[in-house]
Backbone and ligand atoms as CSV (ligand in chain L), in Angstrom:
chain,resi,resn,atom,element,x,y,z
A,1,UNK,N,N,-15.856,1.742,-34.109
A,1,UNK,CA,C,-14.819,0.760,-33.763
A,1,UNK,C,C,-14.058,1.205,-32.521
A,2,UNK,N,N,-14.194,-0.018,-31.668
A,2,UNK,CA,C,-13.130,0.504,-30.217
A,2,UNK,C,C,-12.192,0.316,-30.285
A,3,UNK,N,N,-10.887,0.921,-29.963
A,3,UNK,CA,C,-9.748,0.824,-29.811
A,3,UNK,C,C,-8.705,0.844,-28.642
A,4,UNK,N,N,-7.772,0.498,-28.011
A,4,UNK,CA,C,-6.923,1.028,-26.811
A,4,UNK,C,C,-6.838,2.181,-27.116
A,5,UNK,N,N,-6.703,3.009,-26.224
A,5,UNK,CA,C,-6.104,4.401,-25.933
A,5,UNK,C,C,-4.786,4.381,-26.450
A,6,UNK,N,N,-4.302,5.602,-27.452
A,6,UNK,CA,C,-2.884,5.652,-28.135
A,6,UNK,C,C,-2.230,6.640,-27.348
A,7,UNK,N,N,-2.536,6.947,-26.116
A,7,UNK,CA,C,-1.443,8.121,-25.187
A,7,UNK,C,C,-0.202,7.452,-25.220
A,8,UNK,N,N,0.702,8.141,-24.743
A,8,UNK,CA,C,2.477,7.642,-24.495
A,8,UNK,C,C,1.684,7.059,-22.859
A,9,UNK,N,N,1.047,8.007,-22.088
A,9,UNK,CA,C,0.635,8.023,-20.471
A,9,UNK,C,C,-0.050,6.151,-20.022
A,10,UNK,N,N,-0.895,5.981,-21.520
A,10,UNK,CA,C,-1.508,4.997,-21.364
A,10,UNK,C,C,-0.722,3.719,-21.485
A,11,UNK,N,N,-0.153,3.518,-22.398
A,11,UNK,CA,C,1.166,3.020,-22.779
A,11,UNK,C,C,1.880,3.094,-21.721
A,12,UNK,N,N,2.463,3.634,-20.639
A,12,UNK,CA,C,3.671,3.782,-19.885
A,12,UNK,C,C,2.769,2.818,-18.978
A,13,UNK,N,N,1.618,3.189,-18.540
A,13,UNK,CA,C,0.801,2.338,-16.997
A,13,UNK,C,C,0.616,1.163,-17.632
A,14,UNK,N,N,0.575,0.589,-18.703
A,14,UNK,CA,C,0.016,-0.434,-18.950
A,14,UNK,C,C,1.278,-1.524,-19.246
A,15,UNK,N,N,2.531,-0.946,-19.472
A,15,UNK,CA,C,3.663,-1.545,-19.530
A,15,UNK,C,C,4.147,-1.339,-17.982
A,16,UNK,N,N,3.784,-1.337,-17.258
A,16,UNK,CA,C,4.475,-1.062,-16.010
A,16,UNK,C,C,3.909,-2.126,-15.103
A,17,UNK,N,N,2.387,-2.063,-15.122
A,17,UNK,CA,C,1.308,-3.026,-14.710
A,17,UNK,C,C,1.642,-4.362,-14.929
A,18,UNK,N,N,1.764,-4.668,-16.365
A,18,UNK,CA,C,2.725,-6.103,-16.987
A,18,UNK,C,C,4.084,-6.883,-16.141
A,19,UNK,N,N,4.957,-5.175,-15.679
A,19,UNK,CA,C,6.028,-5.441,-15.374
A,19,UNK,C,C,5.972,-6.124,-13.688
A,20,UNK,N,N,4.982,-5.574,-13.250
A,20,UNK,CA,C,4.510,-5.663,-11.738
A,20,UNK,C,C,4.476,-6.824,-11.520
A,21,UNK,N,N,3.039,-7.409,-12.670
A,21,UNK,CA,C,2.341,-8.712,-12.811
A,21,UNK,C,C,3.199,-9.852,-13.057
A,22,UNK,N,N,4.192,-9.638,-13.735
A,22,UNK,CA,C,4.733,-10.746,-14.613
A,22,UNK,C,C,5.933,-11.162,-13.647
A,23,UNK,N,N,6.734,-10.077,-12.870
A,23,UNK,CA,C,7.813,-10.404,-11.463
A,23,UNK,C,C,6.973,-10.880,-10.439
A,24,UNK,N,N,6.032,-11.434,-10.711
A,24,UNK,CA,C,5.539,-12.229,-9.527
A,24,UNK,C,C,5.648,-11.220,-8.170
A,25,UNK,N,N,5.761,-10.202,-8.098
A,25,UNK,CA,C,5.751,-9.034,-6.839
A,25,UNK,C,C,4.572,-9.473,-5.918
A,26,UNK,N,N,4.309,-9.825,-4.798
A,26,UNK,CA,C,3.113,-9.598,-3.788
A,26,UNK,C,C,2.201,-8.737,-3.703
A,27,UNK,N,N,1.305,-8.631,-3.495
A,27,UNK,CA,C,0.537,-7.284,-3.573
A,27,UNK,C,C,-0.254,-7.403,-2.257
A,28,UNK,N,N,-0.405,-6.237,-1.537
A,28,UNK,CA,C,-0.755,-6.566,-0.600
A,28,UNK,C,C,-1.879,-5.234,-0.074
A,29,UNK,N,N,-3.148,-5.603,-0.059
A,29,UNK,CA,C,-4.207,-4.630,-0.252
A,29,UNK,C,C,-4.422,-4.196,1.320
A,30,UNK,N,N,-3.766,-2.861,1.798
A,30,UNK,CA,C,-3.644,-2.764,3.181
A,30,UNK,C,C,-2.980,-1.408,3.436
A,31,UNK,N,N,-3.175,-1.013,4.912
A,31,UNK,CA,C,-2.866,0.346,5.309
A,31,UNK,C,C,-2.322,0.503,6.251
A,32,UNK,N,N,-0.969,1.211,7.099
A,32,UNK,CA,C,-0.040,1.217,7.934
A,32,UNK,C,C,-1.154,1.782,8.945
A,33,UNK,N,N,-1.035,1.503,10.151
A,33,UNK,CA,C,-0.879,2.445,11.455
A,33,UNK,C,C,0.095,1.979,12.225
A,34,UNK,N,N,0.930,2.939,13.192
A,34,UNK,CA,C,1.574,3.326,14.085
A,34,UNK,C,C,1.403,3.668,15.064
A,35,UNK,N,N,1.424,2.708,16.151
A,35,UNK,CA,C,0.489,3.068,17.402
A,35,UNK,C,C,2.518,2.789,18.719
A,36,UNK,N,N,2.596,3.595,19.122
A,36,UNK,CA,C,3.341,3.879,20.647
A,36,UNK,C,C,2.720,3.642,22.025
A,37,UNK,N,N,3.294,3.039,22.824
A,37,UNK,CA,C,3.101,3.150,24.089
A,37,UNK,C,C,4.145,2.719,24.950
A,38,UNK,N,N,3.804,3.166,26.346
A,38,UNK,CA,C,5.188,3.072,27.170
A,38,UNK,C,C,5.255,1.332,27.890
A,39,UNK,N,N,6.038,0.442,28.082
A,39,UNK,CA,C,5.873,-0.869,28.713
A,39,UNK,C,C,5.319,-1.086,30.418
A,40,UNK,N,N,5.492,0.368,30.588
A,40,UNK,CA,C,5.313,0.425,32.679
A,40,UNK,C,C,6.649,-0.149,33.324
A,41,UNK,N,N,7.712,-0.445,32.667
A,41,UNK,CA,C,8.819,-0.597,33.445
A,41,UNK,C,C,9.879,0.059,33.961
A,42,UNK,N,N,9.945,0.340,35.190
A,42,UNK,CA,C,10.516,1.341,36.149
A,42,UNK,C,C,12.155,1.035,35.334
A,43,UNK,N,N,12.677,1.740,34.962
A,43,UNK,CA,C,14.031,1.735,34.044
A,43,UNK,C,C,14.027,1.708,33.039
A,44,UNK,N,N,13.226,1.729,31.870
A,44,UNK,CA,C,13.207,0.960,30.925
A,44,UNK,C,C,13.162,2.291,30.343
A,45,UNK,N,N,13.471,3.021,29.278
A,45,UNK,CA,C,14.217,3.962,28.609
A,45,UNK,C,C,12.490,4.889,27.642
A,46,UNK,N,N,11.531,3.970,27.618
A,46,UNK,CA,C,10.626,4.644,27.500
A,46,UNK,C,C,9.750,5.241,28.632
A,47,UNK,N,N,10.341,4.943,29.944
A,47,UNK,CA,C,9.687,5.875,31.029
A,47,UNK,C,C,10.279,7.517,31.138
A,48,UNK,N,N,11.142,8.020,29.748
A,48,UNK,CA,C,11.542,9.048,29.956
A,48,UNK,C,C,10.809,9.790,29.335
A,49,UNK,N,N,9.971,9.268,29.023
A,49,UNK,CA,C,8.683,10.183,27.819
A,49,UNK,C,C,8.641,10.162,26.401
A,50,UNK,N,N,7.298,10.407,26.139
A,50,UNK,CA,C,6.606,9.838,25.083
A,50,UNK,C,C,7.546,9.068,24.103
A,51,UNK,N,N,8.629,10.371,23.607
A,51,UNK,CA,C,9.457,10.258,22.440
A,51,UNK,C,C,10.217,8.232,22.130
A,52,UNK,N,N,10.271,7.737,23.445
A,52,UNK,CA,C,10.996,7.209,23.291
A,52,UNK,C,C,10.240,5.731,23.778
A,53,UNK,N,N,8.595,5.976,23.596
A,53,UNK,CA,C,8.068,5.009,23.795
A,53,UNK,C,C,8.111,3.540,22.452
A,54,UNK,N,N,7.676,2.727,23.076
A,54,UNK,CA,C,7.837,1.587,21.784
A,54,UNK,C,C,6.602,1.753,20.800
A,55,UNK,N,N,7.062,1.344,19.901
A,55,UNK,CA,C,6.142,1.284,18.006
A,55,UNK,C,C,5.872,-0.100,18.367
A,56,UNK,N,N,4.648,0.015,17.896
A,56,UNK,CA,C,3.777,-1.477,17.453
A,56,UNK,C,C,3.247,-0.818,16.049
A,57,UNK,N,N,3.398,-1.636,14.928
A,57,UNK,CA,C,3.042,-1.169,13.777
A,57,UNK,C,C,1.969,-2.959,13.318
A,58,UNK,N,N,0.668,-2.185,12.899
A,58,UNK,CA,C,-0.310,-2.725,12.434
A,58,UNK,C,C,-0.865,-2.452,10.992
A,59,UNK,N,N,-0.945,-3.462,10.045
A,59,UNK,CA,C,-1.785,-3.272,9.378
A,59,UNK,C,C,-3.134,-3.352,8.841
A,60,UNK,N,N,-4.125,-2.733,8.569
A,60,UNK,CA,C,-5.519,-2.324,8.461
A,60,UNK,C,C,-5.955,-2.595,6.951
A,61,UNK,N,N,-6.976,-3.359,6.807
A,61,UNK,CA,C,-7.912,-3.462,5.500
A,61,UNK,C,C,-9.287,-3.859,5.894
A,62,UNK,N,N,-9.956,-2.927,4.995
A,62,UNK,CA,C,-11.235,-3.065,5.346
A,62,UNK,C,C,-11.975,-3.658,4.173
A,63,UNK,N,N,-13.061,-4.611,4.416
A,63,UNK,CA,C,-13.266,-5.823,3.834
A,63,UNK,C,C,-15.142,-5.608,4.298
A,64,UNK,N,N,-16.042,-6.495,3.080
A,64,UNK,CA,C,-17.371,-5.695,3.600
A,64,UNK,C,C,-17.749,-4.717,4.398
A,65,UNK,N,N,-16.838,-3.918,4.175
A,65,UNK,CA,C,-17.285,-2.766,5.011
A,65,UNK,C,C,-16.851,-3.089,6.643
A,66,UNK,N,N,-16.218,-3.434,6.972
A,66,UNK,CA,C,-15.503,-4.027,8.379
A,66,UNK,C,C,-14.536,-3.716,7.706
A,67,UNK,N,N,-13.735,-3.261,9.525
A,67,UNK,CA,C,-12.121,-2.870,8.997
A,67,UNK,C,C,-11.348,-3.903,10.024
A,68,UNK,N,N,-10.457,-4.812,9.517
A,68,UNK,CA,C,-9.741,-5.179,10.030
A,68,UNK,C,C,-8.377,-4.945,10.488
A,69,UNK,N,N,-7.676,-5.574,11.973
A,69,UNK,CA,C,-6.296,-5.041,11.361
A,69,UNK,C,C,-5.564,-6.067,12.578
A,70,UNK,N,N,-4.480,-6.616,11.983
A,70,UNK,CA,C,-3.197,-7.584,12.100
A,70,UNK,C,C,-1.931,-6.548,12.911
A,71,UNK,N,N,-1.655,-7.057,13.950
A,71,UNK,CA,C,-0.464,-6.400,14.108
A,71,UNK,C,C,0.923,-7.528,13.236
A,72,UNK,N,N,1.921,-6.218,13.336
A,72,UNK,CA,C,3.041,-6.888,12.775
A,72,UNK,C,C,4.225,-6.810,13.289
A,73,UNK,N,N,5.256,-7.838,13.371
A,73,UNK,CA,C,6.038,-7.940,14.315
A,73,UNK,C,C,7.222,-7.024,13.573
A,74,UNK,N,N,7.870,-6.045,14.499
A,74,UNK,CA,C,8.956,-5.740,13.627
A,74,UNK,C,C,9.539,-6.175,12.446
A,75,UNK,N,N,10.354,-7.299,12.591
A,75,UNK,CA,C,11.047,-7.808,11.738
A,75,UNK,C,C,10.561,-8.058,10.591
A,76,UNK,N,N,8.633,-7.946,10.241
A,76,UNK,CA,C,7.931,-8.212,9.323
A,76,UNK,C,C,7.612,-6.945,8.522
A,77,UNK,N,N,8.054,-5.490,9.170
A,77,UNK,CA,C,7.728,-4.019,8.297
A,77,UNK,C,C,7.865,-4.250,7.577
A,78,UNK,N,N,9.890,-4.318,6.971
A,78,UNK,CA,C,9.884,-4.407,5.679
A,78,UNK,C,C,9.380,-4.620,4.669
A,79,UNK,N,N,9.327,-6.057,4.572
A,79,UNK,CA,C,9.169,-6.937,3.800
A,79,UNK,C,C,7.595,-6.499,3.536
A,80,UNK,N,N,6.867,-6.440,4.425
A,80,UNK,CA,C,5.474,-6.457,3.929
A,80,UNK,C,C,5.448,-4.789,3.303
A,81,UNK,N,N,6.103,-3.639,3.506
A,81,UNK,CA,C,5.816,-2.532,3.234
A,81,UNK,C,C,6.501,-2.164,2.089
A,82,UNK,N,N,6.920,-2.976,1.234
A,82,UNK,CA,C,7.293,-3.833,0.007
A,82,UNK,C,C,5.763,-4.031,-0.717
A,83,UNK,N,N,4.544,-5.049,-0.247
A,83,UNK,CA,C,3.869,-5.396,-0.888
A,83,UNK,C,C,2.826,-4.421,-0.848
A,84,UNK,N,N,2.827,-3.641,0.136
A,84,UNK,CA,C,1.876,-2.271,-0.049
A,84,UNK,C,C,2.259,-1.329,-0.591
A,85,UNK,N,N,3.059,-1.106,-0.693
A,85,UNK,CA,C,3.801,-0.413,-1.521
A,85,UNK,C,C,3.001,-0.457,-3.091
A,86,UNK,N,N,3.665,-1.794,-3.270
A,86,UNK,CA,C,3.138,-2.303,-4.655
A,86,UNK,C,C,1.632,-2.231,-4.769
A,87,UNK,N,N,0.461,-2.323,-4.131
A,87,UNK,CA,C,-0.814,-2.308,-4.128
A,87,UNK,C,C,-1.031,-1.175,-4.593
A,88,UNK,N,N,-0.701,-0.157,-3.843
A,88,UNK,CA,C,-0.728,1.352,-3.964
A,88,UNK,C,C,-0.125,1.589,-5.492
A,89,UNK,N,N,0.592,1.449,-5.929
A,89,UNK,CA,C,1.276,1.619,-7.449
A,89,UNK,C,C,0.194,0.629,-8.543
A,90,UNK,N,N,0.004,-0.060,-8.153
A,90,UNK,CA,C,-0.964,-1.234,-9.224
A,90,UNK,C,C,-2.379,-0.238,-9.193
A,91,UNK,N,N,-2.755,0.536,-7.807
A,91,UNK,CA,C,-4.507,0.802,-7.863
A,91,UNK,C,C,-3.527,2.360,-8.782
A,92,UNK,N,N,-2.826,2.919,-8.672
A,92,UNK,CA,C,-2.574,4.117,-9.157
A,92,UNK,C,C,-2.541,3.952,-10.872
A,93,UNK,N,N,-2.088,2.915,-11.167
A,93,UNK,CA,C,-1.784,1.914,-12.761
A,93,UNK,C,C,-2.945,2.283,-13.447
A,94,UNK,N,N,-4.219,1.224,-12.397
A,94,UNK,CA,C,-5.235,1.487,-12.919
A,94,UNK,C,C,-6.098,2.134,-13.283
A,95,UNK,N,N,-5.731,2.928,-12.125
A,95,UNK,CA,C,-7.011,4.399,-12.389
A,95,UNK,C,C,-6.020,5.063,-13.468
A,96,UNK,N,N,-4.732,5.121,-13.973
A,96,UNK,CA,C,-4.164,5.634,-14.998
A,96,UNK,C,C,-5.122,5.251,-16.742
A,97,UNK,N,N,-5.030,3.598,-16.464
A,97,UNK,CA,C,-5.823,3.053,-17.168
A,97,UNK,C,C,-7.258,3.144,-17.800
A,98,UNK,N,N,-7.561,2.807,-16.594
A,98,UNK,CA,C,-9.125,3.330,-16.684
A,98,UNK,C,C,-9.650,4.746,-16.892
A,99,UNK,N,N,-8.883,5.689,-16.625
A,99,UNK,CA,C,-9.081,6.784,-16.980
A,99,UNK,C,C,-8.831,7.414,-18.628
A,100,UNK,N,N,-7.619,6.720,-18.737
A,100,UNK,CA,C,-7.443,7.223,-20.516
A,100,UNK,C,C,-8.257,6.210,-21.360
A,101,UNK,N,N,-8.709,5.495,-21.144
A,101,UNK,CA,C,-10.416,4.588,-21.639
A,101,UNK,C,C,-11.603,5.728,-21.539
A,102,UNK,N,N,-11.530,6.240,-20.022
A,102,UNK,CA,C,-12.875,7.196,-20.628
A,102,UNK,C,C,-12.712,8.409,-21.053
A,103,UNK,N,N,-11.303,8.622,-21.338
A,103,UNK,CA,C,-11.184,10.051,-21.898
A,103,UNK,C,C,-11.231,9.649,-23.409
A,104,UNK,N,N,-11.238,8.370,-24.220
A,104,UNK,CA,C,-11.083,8.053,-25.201
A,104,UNK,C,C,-12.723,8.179,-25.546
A,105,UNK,N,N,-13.598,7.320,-24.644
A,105,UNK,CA,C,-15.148,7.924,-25.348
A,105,UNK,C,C,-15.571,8.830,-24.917
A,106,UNK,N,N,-15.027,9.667,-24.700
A,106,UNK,CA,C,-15.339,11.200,-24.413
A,106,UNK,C,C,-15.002,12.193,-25.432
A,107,UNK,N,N,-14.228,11.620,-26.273
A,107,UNK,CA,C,-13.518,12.606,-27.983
A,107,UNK,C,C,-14.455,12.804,-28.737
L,1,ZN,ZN,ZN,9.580,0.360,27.892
């Protein structure tokens, strides 16, 4: 006879997962890069070097094996690094999940 896994561990990811699912949270399956560069404008406060060049922040997901990636406009970090955030916590849920399943037919 199969049963759920009776851990407290299994129990905690699987009530948490619910909690994710059920607040309607975004999820957003994707990966930061941070790319700098200087504009070429004679005054402009990133011609004083590197440090103070401008951020363009993009995000990356790779999809059949192709990697794509979206830049994002400032004002959009937040909010979206919010829903990756959450992706990252949901795939961590699962492999919590899925893991105390095969430690269960493994007894
Ligand atoms: Zn500049």
């Amino acid at each position: 006879m199969i049963t759920k896994p009776k851990s407290a561990r299994y129990n905690r990811a699987v009530s948490r997962l619910r909690q994710i699912v059920n607040s309607g949270e975004e999820i957003l399956r994707a990966s930061w890069i941070k790319m700098t560069h200087p504009c070429g404008k004679s005054g402009c406060r990133c011609a004083k070097g590197k440090k103070y060049w401008h951020i363009n922040w993009y995000i990356r997901q790779s999809r059949n094996g192709k990697q794509r990636m979206k830049s994002v406009p400032l004002e959009y970090v937040k909010v979206l690094k919010v829903k990756t955030e959450a992706y990252k916590e949901v795939r961590e849920l699962l492999a919590v999940i899925g893991d105390e399943y095969w430690d269960m037919f493994n007894k």
